[in-house]
MIDOSE-1310 file (N, C-alpha, C; in nm, 2 decimals, decimal comma, always signed):
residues 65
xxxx	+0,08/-0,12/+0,00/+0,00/+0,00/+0,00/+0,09/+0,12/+0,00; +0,06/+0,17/-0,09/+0,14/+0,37/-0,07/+0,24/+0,33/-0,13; +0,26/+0,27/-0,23/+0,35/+0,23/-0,33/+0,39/+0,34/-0,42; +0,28/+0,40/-0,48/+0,31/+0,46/-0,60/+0,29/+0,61/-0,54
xxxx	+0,31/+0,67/-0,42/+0,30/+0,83/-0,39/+0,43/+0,90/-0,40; +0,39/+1,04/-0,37/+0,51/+1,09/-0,42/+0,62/+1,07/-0,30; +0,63/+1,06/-0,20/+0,69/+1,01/-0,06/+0,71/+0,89/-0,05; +0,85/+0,84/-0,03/+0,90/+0,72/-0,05/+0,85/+0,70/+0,11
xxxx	+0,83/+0,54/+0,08/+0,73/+0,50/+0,21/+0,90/+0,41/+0,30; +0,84/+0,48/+0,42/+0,97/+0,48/+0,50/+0,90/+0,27/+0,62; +0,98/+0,30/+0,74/+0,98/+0,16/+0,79/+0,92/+0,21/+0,93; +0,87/+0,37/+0,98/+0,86/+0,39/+1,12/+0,66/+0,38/+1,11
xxxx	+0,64/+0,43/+1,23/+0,53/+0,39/+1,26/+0,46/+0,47/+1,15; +0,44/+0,62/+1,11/+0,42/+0,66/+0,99/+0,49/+0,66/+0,90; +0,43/+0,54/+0,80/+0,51/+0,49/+0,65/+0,57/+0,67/+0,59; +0,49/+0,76/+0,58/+0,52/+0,85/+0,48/+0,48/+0,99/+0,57
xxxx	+0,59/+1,06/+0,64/+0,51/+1,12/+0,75/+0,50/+1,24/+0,73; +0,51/+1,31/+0,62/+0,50/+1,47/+0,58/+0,33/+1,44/+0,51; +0,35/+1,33/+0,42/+0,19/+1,34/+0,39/+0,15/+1,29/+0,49; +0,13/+1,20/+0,61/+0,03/+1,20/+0,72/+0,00/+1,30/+0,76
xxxx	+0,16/+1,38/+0,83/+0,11/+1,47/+0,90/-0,01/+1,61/+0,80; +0,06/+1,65/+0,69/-0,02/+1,73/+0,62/-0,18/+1,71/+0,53; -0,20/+1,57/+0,59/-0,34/+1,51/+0,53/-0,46/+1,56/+0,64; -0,39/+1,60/+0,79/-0,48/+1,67/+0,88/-0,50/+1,79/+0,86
xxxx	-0,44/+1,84/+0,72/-0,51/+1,96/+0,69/-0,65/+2,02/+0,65; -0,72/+1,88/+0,63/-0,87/+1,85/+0,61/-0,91/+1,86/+0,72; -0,83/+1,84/+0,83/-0,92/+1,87/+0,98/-0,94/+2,01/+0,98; -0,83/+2,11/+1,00/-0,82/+2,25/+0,98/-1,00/+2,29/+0,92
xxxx	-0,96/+2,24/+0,77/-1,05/+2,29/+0,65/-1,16/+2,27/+0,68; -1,20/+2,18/+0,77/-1,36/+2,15/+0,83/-1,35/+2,17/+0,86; -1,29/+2,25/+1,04/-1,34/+2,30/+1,13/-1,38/+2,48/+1,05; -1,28/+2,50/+0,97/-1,30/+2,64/+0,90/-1,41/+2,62/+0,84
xxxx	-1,47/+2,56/+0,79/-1,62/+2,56/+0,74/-1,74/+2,54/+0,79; -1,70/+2,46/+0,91/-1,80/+2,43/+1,03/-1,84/+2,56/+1,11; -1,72/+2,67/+1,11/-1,71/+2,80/+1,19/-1,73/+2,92/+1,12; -1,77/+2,89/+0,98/-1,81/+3,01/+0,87/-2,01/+2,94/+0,86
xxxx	-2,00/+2,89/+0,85/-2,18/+2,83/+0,83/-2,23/+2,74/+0,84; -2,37/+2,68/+0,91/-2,40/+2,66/+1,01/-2,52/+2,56/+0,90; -2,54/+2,57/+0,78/-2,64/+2,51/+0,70/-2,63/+2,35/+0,72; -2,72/+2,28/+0,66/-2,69/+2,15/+0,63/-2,57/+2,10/+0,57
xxxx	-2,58/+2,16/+0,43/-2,46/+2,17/+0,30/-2,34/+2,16/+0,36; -2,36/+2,28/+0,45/-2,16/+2,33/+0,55/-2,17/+2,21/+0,64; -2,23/+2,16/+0,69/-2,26/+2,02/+0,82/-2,14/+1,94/+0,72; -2,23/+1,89/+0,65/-2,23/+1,76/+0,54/-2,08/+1,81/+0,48
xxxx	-2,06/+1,90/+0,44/-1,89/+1,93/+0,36/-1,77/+1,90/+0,50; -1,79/+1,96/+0,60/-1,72/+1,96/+0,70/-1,72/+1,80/+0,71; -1,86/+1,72/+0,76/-1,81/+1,59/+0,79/-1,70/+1,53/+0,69; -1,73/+1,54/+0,55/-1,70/+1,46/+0,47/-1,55/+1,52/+0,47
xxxx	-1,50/+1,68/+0,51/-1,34/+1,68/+0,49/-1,28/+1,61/+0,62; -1,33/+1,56/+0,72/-1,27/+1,49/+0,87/-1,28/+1,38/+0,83; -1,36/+1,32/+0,77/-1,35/+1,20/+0,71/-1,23/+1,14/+0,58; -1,22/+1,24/+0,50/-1,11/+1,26/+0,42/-0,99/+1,25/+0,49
xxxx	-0,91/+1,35/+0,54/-0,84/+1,36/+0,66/-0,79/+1,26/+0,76; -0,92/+1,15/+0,81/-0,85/+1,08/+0,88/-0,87/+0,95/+0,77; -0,90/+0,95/+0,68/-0,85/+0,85/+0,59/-0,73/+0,85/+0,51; -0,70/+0,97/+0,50/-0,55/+1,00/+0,43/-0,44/+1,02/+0,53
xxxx	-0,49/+1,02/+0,65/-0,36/+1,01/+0,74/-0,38/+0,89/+0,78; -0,47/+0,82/+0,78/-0,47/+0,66/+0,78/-0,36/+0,60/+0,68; -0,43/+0,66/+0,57/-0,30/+0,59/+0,43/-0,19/+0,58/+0,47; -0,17/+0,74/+0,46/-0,02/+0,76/+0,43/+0,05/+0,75/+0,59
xxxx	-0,02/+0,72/+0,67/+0,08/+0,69/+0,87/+0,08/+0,55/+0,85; +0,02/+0,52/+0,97/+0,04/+0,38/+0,98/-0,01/+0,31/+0,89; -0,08/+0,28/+0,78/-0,13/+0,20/+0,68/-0,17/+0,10/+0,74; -0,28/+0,11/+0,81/-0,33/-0,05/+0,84/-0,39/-0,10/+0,72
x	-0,41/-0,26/+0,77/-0,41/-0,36/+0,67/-0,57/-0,38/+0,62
């Protein structure tokens, strides 16, 4: 898994740890949209970038199986 990214996938607990760490930037981005509006739409965008986020720092950290 995480074969073909641009970060060569290393041996510690995060395989690739500049994209782990910078994939919680979806956290950021939803809380910033959770804290501009308050609609359904903004609910539903926000969930789906925390969701993004901890899937892509899933990938690219520890890669479970």
């Amino acid at each position: 898994m995480g074969g073909a990214d641009c970060e060569l996938v290393g041996g510690g607990w995060l395989a690739q740890p500049v994209n782990a760490w910078s994939s919680l930037a979806y956290l950021a981005a939803a809380g910033f949209v959770a804290s501009r509006r308050r609609d359904a739409f903004a609910v539903l965008g926000a969930i789906a970038l925390v969701l993004v986020g901890v899937g892509s720092f899933a990938y690219h950290g520890p890669q479970p199986g």
